[in-house]
C-alpha positions in Angstrom: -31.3 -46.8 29.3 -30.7 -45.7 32.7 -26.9 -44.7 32.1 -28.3 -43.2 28.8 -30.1 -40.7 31.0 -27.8 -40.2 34.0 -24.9 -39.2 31.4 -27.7 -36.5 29.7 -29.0 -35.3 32.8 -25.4 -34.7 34.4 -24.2 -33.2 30.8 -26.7 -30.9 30.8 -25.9 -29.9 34.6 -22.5 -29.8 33.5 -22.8 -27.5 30.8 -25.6 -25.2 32.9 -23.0 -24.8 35.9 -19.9 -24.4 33.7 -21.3 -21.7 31.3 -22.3 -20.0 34.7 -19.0 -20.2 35.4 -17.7 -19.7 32.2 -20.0 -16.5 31.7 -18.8 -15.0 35.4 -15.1 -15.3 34.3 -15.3 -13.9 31.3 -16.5 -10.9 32.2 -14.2 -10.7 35.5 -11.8 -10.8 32.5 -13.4 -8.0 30.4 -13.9 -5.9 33.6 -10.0 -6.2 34.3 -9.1 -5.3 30.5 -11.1 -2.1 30.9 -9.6 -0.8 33.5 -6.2 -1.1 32.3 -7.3 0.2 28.6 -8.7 3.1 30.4 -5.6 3.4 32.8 -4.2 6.8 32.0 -0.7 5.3 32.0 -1.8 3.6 29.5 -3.2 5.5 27.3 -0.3 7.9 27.1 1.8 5.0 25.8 -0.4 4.1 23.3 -0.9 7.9 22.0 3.1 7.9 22.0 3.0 4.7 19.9 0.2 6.5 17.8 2.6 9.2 17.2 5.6 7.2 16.1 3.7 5.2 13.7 2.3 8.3 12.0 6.1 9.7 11.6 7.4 6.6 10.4 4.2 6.3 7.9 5.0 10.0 7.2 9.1 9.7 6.6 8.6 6.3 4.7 5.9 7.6 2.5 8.3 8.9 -0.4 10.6 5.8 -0.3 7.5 3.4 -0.7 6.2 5.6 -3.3 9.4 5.7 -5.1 10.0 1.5 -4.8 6.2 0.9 -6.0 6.2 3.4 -9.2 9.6 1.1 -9.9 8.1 -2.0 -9.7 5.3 -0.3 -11.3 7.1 0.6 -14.3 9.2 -2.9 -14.3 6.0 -4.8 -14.0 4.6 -3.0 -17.0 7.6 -3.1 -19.2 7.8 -7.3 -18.5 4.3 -6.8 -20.0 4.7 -4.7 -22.6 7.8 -7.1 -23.8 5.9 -10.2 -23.4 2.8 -9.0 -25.7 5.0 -6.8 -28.1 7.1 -9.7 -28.4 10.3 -7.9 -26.8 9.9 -4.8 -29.9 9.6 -1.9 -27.1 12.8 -2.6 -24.9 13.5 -1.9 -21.5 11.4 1.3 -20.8 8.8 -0.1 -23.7 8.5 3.4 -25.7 10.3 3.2 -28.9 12.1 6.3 -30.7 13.2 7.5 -34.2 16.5 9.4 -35.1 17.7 10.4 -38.3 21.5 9.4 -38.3 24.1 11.9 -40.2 24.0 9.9 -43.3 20.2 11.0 -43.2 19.0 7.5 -43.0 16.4 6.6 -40.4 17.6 4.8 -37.5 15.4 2.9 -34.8 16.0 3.0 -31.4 15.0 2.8 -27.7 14.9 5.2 -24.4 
């Protein structure tokens, strides 16, 4: 019973003096991360990294756009041919033409 409360009694003074500790190091920590977020130097890197990500977003934009409408469109066609039961083709709208003979002719786009 006697080691039962040594152990609690030095846990608990354990855990007291290291979340002092703990608490005091942390914020030496945060105090340090400041001051080099706010370091001018710094933040004139990061704004020049800012800029260069909004360019890239910027340039890129109408390539993305261009490969998502594709998969878009190839996505919805797989669909379209797996409920239609492959009728629609490729681009999944179907089209009518009247050959010379005058007959009727089915086709796709």
């Amino acid at each position: 019973m006697r080691t039962k409360a040594a152990f609690l009694i030095g846990g608990a003074v354990g855990y007291v003096l290291g979340t002092r500790a703990g608490r005091e190091q942390f914020e030496k920590i945060r105090l340090q991360a400041q001051k080099v977020w706010e370091n001018p130097q710094v933040q004139e890197k990061v704004s020049e990294v800012e800029h260069r990500v909004s360019d890239l977003a910027r340039d890129t934009a109408p390539v993305v756009k261009e490969k998502v409408g594709e998969a878009v469109r190839t996505a919805t066609d797989t669909v379209r041919s797996r409920t239609d039961g492959g009728s629609t083709g490729s681009t999944g709208s179907s089209t009518t033409s009247t050959s010379p003979s005058g007959s009727s002719v089915n086709g796709t786009a």
